[in-house]
Each structure stands twice: as structure tokens, then as C-alpha cells.
Backbone as CSV, one residue per row, in Angstrom:
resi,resn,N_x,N_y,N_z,CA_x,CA_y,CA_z,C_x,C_y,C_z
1,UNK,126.398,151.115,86.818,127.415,150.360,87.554,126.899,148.941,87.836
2,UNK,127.727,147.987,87.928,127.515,146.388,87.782,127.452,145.914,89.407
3,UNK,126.262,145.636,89.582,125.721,145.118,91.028,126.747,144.062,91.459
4,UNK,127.491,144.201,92.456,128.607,143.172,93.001,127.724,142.302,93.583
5,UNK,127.957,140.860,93.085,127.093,139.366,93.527,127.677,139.398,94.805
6,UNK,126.532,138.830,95.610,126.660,138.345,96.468,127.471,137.253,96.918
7,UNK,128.520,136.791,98.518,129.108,135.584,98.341,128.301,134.808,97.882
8,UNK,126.884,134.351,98.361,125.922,133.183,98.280,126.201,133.123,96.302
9,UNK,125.979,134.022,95.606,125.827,134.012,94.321,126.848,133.675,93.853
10,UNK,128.004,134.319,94.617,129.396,133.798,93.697,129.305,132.366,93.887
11,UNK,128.801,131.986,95.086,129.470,130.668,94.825,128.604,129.670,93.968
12,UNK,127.197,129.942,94.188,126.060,129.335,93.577,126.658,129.253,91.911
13,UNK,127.104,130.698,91.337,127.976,130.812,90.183,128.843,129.861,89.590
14,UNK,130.242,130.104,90.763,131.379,128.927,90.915,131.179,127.652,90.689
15,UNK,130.097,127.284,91.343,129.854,125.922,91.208,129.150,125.517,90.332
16,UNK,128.285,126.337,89.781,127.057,125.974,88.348,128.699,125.994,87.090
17,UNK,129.700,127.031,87.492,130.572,126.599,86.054,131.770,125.707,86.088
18,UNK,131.808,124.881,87.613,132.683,124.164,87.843,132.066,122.696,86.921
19,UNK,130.614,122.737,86.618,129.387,121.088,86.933,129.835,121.747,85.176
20,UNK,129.338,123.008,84.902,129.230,123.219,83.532,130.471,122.394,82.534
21,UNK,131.896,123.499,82.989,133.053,123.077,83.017,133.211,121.231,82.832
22,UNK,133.038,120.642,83.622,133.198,118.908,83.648,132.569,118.805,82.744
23,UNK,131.627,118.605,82.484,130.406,118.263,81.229,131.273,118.354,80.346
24,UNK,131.561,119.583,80.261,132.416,120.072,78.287,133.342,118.663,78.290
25,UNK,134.203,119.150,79.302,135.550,118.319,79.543,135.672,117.038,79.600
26,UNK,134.538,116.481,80.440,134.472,114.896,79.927,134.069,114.399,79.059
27,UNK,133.353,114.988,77.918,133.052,115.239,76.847,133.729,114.975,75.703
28,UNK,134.699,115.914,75.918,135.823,115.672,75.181,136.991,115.032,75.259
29,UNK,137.654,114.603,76.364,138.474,113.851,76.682,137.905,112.292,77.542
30,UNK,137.339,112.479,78.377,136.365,111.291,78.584,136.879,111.451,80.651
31,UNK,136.053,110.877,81.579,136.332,110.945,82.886,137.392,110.292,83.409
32,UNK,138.521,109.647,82.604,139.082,109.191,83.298,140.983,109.966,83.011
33,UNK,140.396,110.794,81.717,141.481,112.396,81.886,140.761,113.516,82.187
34,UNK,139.730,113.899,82.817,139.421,114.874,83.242,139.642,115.480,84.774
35,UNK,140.613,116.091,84.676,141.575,116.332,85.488,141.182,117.421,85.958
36,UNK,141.218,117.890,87.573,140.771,118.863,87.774,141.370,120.560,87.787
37,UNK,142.447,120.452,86.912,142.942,121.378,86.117,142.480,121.716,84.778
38,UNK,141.617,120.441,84.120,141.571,120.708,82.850,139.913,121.704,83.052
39,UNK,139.543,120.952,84.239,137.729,121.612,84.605,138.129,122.966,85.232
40,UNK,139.087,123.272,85.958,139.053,124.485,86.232,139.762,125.816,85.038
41,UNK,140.483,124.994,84.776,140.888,125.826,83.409,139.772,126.207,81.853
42,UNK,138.934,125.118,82.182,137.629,125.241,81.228,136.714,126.259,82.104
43,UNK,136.618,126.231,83.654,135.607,127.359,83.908,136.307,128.896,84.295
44,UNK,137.459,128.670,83.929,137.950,130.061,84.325,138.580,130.449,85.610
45,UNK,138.578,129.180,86.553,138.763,128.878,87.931,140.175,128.729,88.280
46,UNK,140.277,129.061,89.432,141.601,128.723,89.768,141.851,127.241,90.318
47,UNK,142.655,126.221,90.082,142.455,125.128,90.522,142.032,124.445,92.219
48,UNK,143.030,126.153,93.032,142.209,125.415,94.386,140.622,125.685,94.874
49,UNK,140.168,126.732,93.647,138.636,127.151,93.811,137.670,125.380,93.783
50,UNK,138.167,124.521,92.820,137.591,123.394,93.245,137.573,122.821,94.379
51,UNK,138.244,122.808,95.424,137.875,122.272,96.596,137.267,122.765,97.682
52,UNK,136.829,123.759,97.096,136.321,124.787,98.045,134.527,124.458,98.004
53,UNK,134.222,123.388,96.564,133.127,123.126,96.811,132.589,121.446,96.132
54,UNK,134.138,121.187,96.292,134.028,119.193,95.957,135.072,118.590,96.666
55,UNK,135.477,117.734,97.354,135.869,117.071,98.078,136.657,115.931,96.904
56,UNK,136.300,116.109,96.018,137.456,114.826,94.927,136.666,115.140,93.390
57,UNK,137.453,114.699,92.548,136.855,114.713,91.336,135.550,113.994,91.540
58,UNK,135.575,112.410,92.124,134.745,111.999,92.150,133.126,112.150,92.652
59,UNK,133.462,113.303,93.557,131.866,113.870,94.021,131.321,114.344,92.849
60,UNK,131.995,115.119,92.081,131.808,115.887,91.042,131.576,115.014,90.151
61,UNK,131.906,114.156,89.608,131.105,113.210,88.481,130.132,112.589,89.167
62,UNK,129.739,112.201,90.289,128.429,111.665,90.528,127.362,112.560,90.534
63,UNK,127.582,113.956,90.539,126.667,114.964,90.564,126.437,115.128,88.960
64,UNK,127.208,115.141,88.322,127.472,115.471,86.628,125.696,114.808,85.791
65,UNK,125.851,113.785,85.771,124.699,112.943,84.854,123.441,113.446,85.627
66,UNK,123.394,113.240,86.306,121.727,113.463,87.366,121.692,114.824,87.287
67,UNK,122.568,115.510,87.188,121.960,117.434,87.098,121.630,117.381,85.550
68,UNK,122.834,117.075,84.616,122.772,117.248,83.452,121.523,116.407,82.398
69,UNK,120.999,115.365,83.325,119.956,114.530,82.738,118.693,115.471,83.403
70,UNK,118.531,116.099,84.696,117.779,117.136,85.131,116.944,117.881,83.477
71,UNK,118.242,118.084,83.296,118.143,119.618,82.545,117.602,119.324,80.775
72,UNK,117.874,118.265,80.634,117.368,117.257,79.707,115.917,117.451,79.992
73,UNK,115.748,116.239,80.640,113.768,116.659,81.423,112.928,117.577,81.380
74,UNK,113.859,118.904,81.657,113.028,120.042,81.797,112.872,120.031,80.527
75,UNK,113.639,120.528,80.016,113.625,120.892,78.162,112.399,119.680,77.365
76,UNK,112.724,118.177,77.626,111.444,117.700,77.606,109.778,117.712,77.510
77,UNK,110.103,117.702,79.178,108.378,118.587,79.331,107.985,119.391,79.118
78,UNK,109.146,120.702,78.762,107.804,121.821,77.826,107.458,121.311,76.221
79,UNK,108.324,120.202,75.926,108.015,120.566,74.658,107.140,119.764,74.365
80,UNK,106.599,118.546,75.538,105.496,118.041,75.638,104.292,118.143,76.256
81,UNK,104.326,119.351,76.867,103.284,120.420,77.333,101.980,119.973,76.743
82,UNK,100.684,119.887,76.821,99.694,120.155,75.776,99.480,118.715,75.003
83,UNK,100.490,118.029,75.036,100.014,116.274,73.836,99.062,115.737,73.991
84,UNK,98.348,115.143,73.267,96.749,114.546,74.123,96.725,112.949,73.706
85,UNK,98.047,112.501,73.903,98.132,111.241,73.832,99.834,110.638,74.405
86,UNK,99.864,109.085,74.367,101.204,109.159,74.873,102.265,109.169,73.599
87,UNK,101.820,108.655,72.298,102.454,108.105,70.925,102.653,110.169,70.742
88,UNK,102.149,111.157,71.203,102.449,112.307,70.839,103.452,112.335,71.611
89,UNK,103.168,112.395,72.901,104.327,112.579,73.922,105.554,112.047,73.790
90,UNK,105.494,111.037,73.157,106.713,109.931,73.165,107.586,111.112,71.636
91,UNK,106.779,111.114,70.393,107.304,112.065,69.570,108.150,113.759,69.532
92,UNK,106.931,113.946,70.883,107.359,115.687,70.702,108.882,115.260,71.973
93,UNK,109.167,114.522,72.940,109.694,114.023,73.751,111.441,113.650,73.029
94,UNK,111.472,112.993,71.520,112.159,112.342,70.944,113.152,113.615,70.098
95,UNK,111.951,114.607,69.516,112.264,115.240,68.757,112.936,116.646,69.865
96,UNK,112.563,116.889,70.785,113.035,117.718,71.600,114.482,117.168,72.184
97,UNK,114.708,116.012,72.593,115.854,115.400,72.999,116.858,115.867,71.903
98,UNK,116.556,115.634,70.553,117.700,115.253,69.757,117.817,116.504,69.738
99,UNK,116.945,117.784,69.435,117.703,118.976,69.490,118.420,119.455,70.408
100,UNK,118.069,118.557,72.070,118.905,119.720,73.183,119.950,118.533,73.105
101,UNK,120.262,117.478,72.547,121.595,116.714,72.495,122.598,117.112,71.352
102,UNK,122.370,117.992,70.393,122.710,118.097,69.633,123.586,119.308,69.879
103,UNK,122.795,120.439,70.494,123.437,121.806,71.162,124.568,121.417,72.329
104,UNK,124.636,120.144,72.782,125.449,119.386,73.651,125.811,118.211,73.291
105,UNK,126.842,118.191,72.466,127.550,117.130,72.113,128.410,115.966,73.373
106,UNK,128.580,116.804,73.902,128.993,116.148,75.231,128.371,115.178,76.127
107,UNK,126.915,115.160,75.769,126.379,114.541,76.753,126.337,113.094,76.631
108,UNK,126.666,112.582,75.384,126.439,111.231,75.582,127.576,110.827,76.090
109,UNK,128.968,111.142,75.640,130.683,110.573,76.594,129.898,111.109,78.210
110,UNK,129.162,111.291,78.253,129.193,111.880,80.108,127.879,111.084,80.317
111,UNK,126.866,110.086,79.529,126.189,108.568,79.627,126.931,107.541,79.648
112,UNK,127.855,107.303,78.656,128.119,105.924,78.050,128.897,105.678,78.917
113,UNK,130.178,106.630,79.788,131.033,106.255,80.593,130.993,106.321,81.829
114,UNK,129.825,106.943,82.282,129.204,106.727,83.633,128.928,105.727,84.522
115,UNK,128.459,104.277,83.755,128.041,103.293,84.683,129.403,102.717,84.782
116,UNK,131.115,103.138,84.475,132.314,102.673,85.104,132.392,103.738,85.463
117,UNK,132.488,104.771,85.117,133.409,106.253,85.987,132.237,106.593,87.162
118,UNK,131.234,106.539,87.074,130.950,107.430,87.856,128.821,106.318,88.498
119,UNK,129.125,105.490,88.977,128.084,104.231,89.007,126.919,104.987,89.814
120,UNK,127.093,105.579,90.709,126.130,105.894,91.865,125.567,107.244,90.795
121,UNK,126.126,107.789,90.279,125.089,109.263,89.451,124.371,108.127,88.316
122,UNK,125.188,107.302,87.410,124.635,106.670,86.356,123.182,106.267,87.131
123,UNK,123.139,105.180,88.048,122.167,104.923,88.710,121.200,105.829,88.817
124,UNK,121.247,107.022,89.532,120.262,108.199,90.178,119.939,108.718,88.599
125,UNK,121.026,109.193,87.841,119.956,109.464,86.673,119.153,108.159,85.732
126,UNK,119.337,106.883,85.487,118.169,106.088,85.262,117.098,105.431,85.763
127,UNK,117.469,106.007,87.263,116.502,105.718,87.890,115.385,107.042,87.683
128,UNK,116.249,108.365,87.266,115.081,108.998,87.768,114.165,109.348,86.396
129,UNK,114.997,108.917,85.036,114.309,108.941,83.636,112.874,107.928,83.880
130,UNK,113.809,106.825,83.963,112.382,105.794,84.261,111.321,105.933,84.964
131,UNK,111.562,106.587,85.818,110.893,106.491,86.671,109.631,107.586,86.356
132,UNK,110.332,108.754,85.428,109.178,109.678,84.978,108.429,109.026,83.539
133,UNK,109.176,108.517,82.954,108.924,107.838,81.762,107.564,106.587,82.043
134,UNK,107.926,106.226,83.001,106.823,104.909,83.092,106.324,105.521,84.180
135,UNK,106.162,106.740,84.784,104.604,107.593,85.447,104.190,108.114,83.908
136,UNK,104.295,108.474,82.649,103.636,108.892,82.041,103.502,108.135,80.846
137,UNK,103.640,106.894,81.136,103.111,105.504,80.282,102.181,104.749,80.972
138,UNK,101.970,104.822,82.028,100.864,104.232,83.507,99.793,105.379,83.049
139,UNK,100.026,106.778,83.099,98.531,107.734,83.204,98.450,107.481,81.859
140,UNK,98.693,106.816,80.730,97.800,106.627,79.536,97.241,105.511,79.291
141,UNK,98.415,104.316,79.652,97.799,103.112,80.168,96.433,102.899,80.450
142,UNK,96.207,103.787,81.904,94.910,103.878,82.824,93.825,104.650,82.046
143,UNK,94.073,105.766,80.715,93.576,106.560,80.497,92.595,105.627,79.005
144,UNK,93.204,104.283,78.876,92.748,103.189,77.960,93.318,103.169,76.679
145,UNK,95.133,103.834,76.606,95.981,103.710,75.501,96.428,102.274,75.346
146,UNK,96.929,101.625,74.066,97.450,100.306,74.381,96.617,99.325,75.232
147,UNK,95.748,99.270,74.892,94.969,97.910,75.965,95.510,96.568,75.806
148,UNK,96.343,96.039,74.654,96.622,95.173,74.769,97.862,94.538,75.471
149,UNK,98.506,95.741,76.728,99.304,95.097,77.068,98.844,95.223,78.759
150,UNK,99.379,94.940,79.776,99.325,94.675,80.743,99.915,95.402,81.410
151,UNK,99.513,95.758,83.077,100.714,96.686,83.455,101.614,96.257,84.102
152,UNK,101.720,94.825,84.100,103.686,94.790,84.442,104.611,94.511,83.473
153,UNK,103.846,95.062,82.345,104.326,94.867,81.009,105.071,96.592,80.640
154,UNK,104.621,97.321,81.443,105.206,98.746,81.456,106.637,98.921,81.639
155,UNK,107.284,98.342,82.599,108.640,98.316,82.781,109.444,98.153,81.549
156,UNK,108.785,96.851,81.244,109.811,96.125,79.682,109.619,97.327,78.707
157,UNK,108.429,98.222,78.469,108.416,99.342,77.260,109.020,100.408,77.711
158,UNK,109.433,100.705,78.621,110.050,102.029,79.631,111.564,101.486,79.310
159,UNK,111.769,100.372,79.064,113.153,100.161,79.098,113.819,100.211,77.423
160,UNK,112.307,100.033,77.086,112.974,99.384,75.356,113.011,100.574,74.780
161,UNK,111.903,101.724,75.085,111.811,102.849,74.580,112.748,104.248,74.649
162,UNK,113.635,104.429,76.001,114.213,105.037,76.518,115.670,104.902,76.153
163,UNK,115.625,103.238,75.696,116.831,102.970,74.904,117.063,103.397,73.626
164,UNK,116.411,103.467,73.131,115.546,103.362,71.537,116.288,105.129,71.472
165,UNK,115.744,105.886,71.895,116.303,107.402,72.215,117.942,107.559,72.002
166,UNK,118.222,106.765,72.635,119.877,106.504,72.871,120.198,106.597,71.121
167,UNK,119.666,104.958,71.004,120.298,104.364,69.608,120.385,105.409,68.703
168,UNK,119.004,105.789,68.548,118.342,106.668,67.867,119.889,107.656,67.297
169,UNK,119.862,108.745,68.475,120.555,109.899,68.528,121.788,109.531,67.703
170,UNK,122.738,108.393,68.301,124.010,108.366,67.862,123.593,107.602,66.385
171,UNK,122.434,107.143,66.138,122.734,106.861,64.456,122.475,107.583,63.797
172,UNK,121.813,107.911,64.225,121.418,109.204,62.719,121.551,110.540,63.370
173,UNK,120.495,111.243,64.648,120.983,112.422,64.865,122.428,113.010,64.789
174,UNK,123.135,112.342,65.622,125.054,113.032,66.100,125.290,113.043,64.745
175,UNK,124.677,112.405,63.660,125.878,112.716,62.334,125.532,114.015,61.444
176,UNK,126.527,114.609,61.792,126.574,116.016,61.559,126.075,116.458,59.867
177,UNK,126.026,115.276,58.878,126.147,114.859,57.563,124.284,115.191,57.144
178,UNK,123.394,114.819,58.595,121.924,114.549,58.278,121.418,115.646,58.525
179,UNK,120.356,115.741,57.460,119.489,117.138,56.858,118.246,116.996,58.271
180,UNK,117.266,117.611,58.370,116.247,117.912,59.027,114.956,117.030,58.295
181,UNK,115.397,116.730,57.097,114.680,115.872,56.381,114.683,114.572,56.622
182,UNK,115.947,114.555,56.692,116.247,112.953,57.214,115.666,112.395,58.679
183,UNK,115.798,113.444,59.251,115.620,113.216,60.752,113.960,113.146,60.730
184,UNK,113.187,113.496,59.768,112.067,113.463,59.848,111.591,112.494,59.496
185,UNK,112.316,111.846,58.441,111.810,110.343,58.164,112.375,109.276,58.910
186,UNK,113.752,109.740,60.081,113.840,108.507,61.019,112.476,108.795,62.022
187,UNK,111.875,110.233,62.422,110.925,110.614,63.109,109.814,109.458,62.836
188,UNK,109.646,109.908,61.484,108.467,109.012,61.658,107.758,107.635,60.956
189,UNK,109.620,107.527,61.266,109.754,105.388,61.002,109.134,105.442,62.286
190,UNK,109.932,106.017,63.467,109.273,105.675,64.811,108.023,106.073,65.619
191,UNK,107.532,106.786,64.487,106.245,107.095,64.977,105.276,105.364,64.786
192,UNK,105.987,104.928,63.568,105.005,104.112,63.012,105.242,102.562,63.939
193,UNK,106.498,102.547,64.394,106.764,101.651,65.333,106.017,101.472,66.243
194,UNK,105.894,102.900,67.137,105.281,103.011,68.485,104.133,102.793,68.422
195,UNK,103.386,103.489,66.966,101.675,103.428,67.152,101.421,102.041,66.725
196,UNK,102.144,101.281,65.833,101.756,100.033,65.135,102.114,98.780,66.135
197,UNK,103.219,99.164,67.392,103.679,98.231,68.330,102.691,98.392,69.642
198,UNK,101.997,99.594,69.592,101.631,100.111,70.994,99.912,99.547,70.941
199,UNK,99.429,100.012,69.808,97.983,100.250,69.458,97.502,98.954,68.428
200,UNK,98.609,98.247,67.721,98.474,97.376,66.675,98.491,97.721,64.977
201,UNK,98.881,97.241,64.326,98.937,97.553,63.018,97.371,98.192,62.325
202,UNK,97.675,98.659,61.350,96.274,98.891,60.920,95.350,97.868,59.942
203,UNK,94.271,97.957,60.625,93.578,96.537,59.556,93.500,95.800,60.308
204,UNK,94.487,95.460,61.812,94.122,94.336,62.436,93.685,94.498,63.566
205,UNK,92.450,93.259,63.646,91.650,93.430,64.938,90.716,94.954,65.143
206,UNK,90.144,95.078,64.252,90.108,96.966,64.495,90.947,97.967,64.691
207,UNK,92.131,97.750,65.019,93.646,98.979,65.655,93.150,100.215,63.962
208,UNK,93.447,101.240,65.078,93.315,102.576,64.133,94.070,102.673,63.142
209,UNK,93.922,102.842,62.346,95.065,103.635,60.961,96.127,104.380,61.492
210,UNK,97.131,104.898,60.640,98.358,105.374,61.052,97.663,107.028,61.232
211,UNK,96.914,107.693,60.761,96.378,108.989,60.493,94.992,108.955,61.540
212,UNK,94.785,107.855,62.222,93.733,107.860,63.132,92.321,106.645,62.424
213,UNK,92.272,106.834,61.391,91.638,106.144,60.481,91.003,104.744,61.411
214,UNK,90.024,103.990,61.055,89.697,102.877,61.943,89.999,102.024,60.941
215,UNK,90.795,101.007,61.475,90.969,99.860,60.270,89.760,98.320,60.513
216,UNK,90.199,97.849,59.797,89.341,96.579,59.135,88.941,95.705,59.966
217,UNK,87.938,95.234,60.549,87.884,94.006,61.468,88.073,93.041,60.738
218,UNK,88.588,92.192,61.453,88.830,90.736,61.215,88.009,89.734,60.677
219,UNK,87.922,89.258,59.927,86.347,88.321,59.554,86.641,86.811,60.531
């Protein structure tokens, strides 16, 4: 016999498929028809069950990006668990994104239209990417990665890099057309970016080879 949830659970429930629900829905139609008939009809809900735990559509899209960028993160950090550098981290980081964006097509219409529909979540979730992104560009920094840049020079690569992810995804990942092959050689155009932009090309000034290799000093 099927253990009857608790209220606390139903609602904990209710509300994990009300946040779920929006996601799909703005997704596909975009936040400014996502109607709170179309979200309750996507979670199975009855329409006045939404107010029973949002006060306007609009609470509900400011919560949307910052949970759903949450959940991004997590998926992230395991798959960068273990890297023993940041040019790994930044890779296993890139390549993990595009797969959990890919299983969620939705998520970028619930980025791109955020900083008009929904400003105060857009905010809280880039504030809170960056903010992990350049704590784990500082502990390699300090750890003597990249010496040639400076650290108020961290911000500007936290910004360029995080973007870069974005571009990334919608050019080549989202197209449903690209092999695993392909994605491996946009992989590791940008591997060669990061290590050749981060560390220096190879051959110059001493900077390592692309394979670790020590390159050429300078005469």
C-alpha cells in the first residue's frame, strides 16, 4: 500500500512541479504568455492551487532562473569533482553544461528573457554563477595558474568565459543536426583558447605545449 505524503510533502511536491511546470512553459512560449493556467495545466494543478503558494506570476519567475541555474551548478561540480587544474575544470565544467542544457531545452528562453521579464532572479542568478566561477579562478590564480595576469584582471575572465558557455551552447550544441564528434572538436578549439589565452601559446616565453610539453624560450 502507497504511504499517503504528508501535508508538508504535498506541498513541498506542489510547489517543486508548479517551478518545474514554468520552466517547461516559458520555454516554450516565452514569460510574457506564460499564463498561470498554462503552468498549472503543465503541472497537473488546479489553477487556484497556484496561489496557495505564489502571490503573482511574478514571484514565480523571480524564483525560476536562480533555482534552475542552482541545479545547473550542482550537476557542474560533480562533474568537476577531482580536476587538478583550472583549464580542466573550465572543460569538464563546459562539457557537463552542454549535456544538462541539452536534456533542458528550455533553459536558455528562461536566460535570455529574464533580464526584461523577470530582472531581480536574472540578477541573483549572475550574481551567484560569478561569483562561484571567479572563487574557483582566484584558488588557481593563488595556486600559480596563469601568472601572467593580475587579480583584478579576474573579473574581466569570469565575464568573458561564462559568456563564452552561452555562445558556445546555442551555436553549435542546441543544433540538434551536431554529432558528439563535432562537439568535440568545438571542445577542444576551446580547450586551446583557454590554455593558449590563459598560460600563453606554445614556444613563447617558455608557456607549456598544448599536451603539457615545455615550449621554446625566447632567444
Amino acid at each position: 500500500m502507497k504511504q499517503k505524503l504528508t501535508r508538508s510533502e504535498k506541498t513541498e511536491r506542489n510547489r517543486a512541479a508548479l517551478i518545474d511546470a514554468a520552466a517547461v512553459v516559458v520555454g516554450r512560449v516565452g514569460y510574457l504568455n506564460a499564463s498561470v493556467a498554462k503552468i498549472t495545466q503543465e503541472a497537473g494543478l488546479g489553477q487556484g492551487t497556484f496561489y496557495r503558494y505564489f502571490d503573482n506570476q511574478q514571484e514565480l519567475f523571480d524564483l525560476l532562473l536562480p533555482l534552475k541555474g542552482r541545479e545547473a551548478l550542482d550537476h557542474i561540480g560533480k562533474a568537476v569533482k577531482g580536476a587538478d587544474s583550472f583549464i580542466e575544470v573550465e572543460l569538464r565544467a563546459l562539457r557537463a553544461f552542454i549535456s544538462w542544457a541539452r536534456e533542458r531545452p528550455w533553459f536558455f528562453r528562461l536566460l535570455h528573457e529574464a533580464h526584461i521579464a523577470a530582472p531581480e532572479g536574472y540578477r541573483l542568478h549572475m550574481d551567484h554563477i560569478r561569483t562561484r566561477f571567479r572563487s574557483s579562478l582566484r584558488r588557481s590564480w593563488q595556486n600559480g595558474e596563469f601568472p601572467s595576469f593580475g587579480e583584478h584582471e579576474l573579473d574581466t575572465i569570469t565575464v568573458t568565459l561564462t559568456a563564452a558557455r552561452d555562445y558556445l551552447y546555442n551555436e553549435f550544441a542546441a543544433q540538434s543536426d551536431q554529432s558528439d564528434a563535432a562537439l568535440d572538436d568545438v571542445l577542444n578549439t576551446y580547450r586551446k583558447l583557454i590554455t593558449f589565452g590563459l598560460s600563453g601559446a606554445p614556444g613563447l616565453n617558455g608557456a607549456p605545449g598544448l599536451h603539457g610539453a615545455p615550449g621554446a624560450t625566447g632567444a
